[in-house]
C-alpha positions as CSV (number, residue, x, y, z in Angstrom):
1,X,-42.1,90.2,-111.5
2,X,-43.7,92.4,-114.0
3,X,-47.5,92.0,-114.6
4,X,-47.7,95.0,-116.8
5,X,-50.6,96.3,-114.8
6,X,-50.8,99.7,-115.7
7,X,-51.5,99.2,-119.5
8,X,-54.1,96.3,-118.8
9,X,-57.9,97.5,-118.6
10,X,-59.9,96.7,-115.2
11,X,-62.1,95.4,-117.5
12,X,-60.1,92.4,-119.3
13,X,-61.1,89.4,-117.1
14,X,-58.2,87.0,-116.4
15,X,-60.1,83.7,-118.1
16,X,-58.8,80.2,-117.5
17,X,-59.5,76.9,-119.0
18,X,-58.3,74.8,-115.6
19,X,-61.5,74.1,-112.9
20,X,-59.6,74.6,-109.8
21,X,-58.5,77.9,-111.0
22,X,-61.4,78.8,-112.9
23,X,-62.9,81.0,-109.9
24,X,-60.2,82.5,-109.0
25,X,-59.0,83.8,-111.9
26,X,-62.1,85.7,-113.1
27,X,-60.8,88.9,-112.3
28,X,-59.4,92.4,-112.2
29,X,-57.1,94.3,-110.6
30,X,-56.9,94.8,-106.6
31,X,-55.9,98.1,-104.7
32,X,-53.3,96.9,-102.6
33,X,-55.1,97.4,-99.4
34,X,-58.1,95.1,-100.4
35,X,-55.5,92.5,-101.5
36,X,-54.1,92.5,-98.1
37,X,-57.7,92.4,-96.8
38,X,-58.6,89.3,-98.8
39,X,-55.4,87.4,-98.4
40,X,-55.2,85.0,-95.9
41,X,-50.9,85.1,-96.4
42,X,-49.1,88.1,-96.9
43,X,-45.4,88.0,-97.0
44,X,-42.1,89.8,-98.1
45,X,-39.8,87.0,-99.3
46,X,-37.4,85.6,-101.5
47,X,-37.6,82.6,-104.2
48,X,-35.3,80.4,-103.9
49,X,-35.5,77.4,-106.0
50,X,-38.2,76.0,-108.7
51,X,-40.0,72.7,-110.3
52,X,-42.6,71.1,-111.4
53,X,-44.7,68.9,-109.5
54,X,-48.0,66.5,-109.5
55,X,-50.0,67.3,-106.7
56,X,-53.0,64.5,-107.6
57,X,-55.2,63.8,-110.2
58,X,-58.7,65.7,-111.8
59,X,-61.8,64.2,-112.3
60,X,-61.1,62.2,-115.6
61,X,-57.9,60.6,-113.7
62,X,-55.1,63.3,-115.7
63,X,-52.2,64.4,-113.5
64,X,-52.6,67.7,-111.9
65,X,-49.0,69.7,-112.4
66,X,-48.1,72.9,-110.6
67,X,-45.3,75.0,-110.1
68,X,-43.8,75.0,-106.4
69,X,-41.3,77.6,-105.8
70,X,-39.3,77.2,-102.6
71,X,-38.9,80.6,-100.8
72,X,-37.2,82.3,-98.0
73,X,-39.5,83.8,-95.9
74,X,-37.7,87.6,-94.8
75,X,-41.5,88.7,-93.0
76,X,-44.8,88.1,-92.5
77,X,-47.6,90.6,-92.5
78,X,-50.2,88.8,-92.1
79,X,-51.0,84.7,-92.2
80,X,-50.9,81.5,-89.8
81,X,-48.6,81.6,-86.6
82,X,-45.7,79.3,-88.8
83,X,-43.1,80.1,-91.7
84,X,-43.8,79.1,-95.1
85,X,-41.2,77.7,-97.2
86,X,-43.1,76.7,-100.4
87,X,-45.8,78.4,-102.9
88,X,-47.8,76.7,-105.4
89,X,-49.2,77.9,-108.5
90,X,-50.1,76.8,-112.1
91,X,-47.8,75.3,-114.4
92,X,-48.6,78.6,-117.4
93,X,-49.7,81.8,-117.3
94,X,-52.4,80.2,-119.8
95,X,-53.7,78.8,-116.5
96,X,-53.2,81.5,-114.3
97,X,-49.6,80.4,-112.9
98,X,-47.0,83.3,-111.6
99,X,-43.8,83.6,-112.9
100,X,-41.1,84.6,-110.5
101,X,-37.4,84.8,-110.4
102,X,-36.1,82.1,-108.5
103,X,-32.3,82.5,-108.0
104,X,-33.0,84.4,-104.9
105,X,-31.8,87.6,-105.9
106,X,-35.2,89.3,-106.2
107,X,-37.4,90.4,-103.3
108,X,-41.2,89.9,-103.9
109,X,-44.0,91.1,-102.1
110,X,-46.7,88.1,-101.8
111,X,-50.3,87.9,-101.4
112,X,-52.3,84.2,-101.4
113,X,-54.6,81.9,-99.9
114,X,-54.2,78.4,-98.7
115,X,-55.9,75.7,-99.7
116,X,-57.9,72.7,-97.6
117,X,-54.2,71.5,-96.9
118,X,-53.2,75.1,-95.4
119,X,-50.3,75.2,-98.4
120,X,-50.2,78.5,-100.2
121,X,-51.5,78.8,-104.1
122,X,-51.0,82.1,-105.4
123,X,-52.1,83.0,-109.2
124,X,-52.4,86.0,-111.6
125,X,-55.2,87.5,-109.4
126,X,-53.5,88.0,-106.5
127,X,-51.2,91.2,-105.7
128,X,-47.4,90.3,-106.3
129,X,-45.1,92.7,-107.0
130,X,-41.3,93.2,-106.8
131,X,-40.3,95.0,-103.1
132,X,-38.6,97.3,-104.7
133,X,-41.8,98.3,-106.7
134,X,-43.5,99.4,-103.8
135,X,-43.7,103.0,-102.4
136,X,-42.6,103.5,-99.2
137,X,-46.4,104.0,-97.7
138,X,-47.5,101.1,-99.5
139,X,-44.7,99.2,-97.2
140,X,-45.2,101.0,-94.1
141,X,-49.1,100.1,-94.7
142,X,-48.6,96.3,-94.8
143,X,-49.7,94.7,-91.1
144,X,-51.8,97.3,-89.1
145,X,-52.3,100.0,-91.2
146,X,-54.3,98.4,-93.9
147,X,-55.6,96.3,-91.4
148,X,-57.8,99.1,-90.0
149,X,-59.2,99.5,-93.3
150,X,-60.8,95.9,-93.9
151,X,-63.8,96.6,-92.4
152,X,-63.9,99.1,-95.4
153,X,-64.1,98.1,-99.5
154,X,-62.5,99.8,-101.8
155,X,-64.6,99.7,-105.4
156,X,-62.6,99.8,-108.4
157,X,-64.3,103.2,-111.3
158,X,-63.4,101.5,-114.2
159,X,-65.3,103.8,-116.7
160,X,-66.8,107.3,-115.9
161,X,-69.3,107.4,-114.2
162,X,-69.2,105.6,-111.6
163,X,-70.2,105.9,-107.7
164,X,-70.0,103.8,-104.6
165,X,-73.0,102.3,-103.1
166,X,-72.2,102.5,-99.2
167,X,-70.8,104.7,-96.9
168,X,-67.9,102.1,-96.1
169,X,-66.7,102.1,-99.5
170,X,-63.9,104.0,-101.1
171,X,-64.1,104.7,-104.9
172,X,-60.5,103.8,-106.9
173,X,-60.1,106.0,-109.6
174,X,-56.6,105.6,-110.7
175,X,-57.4,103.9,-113.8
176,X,-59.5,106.6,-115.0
177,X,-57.4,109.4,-114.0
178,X,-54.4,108.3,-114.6
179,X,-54.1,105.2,-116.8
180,X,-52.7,103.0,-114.0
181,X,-53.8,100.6,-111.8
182,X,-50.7,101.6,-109.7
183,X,-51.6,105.4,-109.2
184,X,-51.3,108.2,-106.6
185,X,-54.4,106.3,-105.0
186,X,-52.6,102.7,-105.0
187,X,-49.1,103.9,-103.7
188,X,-50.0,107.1,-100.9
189,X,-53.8,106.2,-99.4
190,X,-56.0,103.6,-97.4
191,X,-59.1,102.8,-97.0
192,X,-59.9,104.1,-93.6
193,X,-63.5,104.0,-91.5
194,X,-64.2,107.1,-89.5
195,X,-66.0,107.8,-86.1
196,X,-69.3,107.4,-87.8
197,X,-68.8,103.9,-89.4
198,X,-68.2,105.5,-92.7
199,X,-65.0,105.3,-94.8
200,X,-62.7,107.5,-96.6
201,X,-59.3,108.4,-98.2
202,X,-55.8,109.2,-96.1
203,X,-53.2,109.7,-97.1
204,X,-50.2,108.7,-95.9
205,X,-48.9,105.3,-93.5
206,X,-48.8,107.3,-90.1
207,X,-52.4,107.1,-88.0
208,X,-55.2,109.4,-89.1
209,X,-55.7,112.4,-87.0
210,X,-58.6,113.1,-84.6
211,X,-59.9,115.6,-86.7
212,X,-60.0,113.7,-89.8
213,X,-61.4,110.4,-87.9
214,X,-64.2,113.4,-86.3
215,X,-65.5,114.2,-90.0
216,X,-68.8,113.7,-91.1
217,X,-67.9,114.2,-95.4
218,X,-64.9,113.2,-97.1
């Protein structure tokens, strides 16, 4: 699925008109490593099979429709100790809802969060992209490796100047440097706290070095 990402500013909110996705849609762009960090689900799967589907009623007694694509789980990275055969999300991209290929052909990496009935709703704000998108650090990253980086945050520069506001944050500047919200930034480094609590760029998916988790600036 292509979400055109690199020629959207981190600045255009995502704005929908639907309540139960209002919230979650007010918002930008993620580095892949804080995605994985917020997720409570990430998986590498395929889509198998989609349709539409009423799963209640809002407040003024209307039909709530979603989409709910049937997948093939290939791996999970991180979520509950069970496979996950179905995602749920809205019925346009109007109101947030991911469109994805669904004749099974196309790998997809997936980042979501389940709802008060532990099913998994994914929309326009959360980090989906193609497998075959990814660089290979970004995929060797997914599990531990960016797991040692959520007790970091990594802050999104958006216009020049900007600055972080801890020690345990990491400053993303790929969309100032270089146009793209899927930089040198997004595809080669985590997020990665240090001997002294504070946090800083690596690069790379194999673990940092002594000396680098021993140093006092970045």
């Amino acid at each position: 699925m292509s979400r055109s990402r690199s020629v959207v500013p981190l600045l255009l909110l995502v704005l929908c008109g639907a309540a139960e996705f209002a919230e979650a849609c007010s918002c930008s762009p993620e580095h892949p490593q804080q995605a994985y960090c917020n997720a409570d689900v990430v998986i590498r799967t395929k889509v198998v099979g989609k349709k539409e589907v009423v799963t209640g009623k809002d407040a003024y007694g209307y039909p709530v429709k979603m989409i709910q694509y049937d997948i093939k789980q290939m791996k999970m990275f991180k979520g509950p100790d069970r496979e996950i055969d179905t995602v749920f999300t809205g019925p346009s991209t109007a109101l947030c809802g991911v469109k994805l290929e669904s004749d099974g052909k196309k790998e997809y990496l997936i980042t979501g969060n389940l709802d008060s009935n532990n099913t998994l709703r994914v929309s326009l704000c959360d980090y989906i992209e193609s497998w075959e998108s990814l660089s290979m650090t970004q995929k060797k990253c997914l599990g531990q490796r960016y797991q040692m980086g959520c007790d970091c945050k990594v802050v999104q520069c958006s216009v020049i100047p900007c600055s972080i506001s801890s020690p345990t944050e990491c400053l993303w500047t790929d969309w100032v440097l270089e146009g793209t919200v899927q930089g040198t930034q997004a595809q080669h480094f985590t997020c990665v706290k240090r001997n002294d609590s504070s946090c800083a760029w690596y690069r790379g998916s194999a673990p940092p070095k002594k000396e680098f988790m021993d140093i006092e600036d970045p």
